[in-house]
Structures are given as structure tokens and as C-alpha cells.
C-alpha positions in Angstrom: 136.6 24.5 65.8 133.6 22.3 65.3 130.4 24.1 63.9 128.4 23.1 67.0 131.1 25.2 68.9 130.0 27.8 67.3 128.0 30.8 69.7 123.9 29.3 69.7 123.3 33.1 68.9 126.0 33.2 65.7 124.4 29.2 64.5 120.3 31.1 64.6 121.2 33.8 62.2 122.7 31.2 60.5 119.4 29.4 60.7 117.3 32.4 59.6 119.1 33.1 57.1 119.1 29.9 55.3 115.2 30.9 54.9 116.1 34.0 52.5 116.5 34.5 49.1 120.5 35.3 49.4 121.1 32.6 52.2 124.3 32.1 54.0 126.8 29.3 52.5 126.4 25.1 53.2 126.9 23.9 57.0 129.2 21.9 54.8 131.0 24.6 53.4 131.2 26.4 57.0 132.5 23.4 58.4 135.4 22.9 56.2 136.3 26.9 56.1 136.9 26.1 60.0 138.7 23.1 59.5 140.6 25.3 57.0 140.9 27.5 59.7 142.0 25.5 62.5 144.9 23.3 60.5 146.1 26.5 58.6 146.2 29.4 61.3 145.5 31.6 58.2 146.8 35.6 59.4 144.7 37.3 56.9 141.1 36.2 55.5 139.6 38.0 52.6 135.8 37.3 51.5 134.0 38.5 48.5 130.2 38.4 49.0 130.5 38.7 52.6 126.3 39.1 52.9 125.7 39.7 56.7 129.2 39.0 57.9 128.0 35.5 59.2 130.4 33.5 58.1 133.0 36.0 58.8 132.6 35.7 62.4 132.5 32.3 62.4 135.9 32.4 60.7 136.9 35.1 63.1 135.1 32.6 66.5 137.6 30.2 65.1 141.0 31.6 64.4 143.2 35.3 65.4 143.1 36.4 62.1 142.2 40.0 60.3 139.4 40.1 58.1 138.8 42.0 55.0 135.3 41.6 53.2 133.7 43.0 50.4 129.6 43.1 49.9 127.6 45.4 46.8 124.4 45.2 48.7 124.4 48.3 51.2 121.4 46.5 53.6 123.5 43.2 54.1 126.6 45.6 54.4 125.3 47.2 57.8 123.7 43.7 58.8 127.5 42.6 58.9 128.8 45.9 60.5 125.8 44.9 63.1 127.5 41.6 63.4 131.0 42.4 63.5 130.3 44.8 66.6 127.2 42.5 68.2 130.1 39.2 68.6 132.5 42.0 69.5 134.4 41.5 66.2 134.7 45.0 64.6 138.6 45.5 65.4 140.0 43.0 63.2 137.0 43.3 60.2 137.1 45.6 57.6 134.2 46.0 55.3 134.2 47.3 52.0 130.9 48.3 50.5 130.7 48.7 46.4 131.4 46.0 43.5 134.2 43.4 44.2 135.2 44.1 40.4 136.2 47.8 41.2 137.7 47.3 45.4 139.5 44.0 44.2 142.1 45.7 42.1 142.5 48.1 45.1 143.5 45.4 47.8 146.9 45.2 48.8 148.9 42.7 50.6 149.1 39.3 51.0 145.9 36.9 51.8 146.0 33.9 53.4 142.5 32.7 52.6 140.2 33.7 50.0 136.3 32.8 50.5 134.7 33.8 46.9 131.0 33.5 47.1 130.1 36.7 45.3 128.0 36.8 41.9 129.0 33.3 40.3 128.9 35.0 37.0 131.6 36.9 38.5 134.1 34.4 38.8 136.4 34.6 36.0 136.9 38.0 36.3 137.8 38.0 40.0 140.5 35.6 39.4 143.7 37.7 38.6 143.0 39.8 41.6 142.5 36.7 44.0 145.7 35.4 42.2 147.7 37.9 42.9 146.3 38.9 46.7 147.0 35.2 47.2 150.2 34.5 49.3 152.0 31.2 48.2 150.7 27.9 49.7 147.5 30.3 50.3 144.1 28.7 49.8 141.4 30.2 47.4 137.6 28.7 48.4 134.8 29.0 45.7 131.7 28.3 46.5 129.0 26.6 44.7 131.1 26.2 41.5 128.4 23.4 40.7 125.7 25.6 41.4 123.5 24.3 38.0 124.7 20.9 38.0 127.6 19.6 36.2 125.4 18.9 33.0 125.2 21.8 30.3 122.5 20.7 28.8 120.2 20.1 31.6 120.7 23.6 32.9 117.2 25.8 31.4 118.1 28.4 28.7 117.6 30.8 30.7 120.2 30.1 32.9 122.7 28.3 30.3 124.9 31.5 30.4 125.2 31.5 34.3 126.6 27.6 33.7 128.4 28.4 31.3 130.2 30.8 33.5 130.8 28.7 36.0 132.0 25.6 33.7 134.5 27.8 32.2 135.7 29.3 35.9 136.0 25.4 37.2 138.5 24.2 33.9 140.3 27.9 34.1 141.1 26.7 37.9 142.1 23.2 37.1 144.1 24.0 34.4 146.0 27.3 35.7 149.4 25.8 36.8 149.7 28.1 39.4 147.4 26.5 41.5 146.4 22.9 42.9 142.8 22.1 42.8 140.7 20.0 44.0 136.6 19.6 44.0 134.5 18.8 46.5 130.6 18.1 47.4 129.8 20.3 49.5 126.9 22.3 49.6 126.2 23.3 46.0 129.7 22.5 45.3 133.6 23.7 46.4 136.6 24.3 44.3 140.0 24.5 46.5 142.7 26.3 45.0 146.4 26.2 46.9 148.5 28.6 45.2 151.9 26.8 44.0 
């Protein structure tokens, strides 16, 4: 599914919320999470940071599978329960409201797609836990892994820790034998892991 294909109601949220201070992720990064979806039929589709479910049901617009989200901030949380039910969505998406740190290690199964885009500084520590929910030849999308740049020292202090982060999260993935990645432009940048 093309991103233009997308419902004209779905693509102005999308739209408006570009405008806020948590926006929704990259046309770019939309657009190759349906690709994703289109080649790889994925069964099962787990999302940290879902915000207001908006690229959740474009996932869902685009393929059968079952959805499992997780999102801290209780206002975006019912946005997204809103969403589920307004593209008639809410049978195959779960929601889980509270910190991805604590509901990760709770998850069970196997995932065939991971979409992190939760707190960056969160990363590393979500890694095991996508790991493991990860089923082999699964794919694990990070978003905006290059979110500062890919200079250290042109990041501002204030903000050095955040890059830091996210530098350490990018060489963790590229050297983790268990997983294949690759880096790509989009947006404010994309790490795809395939799980060996």
C-alpha cells in the first residue's frame, strides 16, 4: 500500500499532527513501514510509543495483522483508542497504557514487526525485550536513531547525553550478531534490524 492510498481522513491527522510538539513519524518512515508491510505480510505488529495510534492504523489499512502498542501518555492513549474504533480497527489492536520499560518484560509471544519510536533515551534498555519478542527473520524498526546528527560534538551539552544514547544504541545494533542491520535516511533517521 502506497501512502496516498491511505484513507484522506487517516493522511489529515497525520497532517495535524505533524504541527505538535510529539508529531507522528517521517512520511518517509510511514512509507517504508507499509512497504514493510506489503512484502512481509507480518501476523503480529508490536509498537512502542504508539502516540495516537496513527501509524498503527495505517499499518493495520495495509496488512491483516494484530496489533499490540504500548503509549506512557494517558491523553495520546485514548486519542489512539478514539482511532482504533473511528477506522473501525479496535478488534485486532491492543493498547497498553504505562512505561514500555515495565509492559515490555510482560509481552509474550512472538512479533513479527517491531516499530520502536518511544523515548530515544530509552533504546538500549528496550533492546532485550524486543530481542526476545522478536520471531526469527522478524524485523525491528527504530526510528530517528540519528535524531542529533551523527556528530557528537556538534550536538549542545545539553543534549550530549540524549546522543550519546542513541550513538551507543546504533553500534549495540550493528554489532549484535543476532541481528542484520542496515541504516537508512529517512526522516530523522532508521535503523533496520532482521533477527538472524
Amino acid at each position: 500500500m502506497e501512502l496516498t492510498e491511505l484513507s484522506p481522513a487517516l493522511l489529515s491527522l497525520r497532517e495535524e499532527a505533524k504541527k505538535g510538539r510529539d508529531p507522528t513519524c517521517a512520511d518517509e518512515t510511514l512509507a517504508y513501514l507499509l512497504a514493510l508491510c506489503g512484502t512481509r505480510s507480518p501476523a503480529r505488529i508490536l509498537e512502542i510509543g504508539a502516540g495516537e495510534g496513527l501509524t498503527a492504523c495505517a499499518l493495520l489499512s495495509a496488512c491483516d495483522a494484530r496489533y499490540t502498542g504500548i503509549e506512557l501518555d494517558a491523553v495520546r492513549a485514548e486519542c489512539a483508542r478514539h482511532n482504533f474504533q473511528r477506522f473501525g480497527l479496535e478488534a485486532r489492536a491492543t493498547l497498553h497504557e504505562g512505561d514500555a520499560g515495565e509492559i515490555l518484560p510482560l509481552l509474550e509471544g512472538e512479533y513479527d514487526l517491531i516499530f520502536s519510536d518511544g523515548p530515544k533515551v530509552q533504546y538500549l534498555r528496550y533492546l532485550p525485550d524486543c530481542k526476545r519478542l522478536l520471531k526469527r527473520g522478524g524485523v525491528l524498526v527504530s526510528d530517528d536513531v540519528f535524531f542529533l546528527g551523527k556528530d557528537l560534538s556538534a550536538v549542545p551539552k545539553k543534549r550530549r547525553m540524549l546522543a550519546l544514547h542513541l550513538a551507543e544504541y546504533r553500534e549495540q545494533l550493528q554489532n549484535d550478531p543476532g541481528f542484520e542491520t542496515k541504516f537508512y535516511e529517512y526522516g530523522e533517521g532508521v535503523a533496520v534490524s532482521i533477527k538472524r
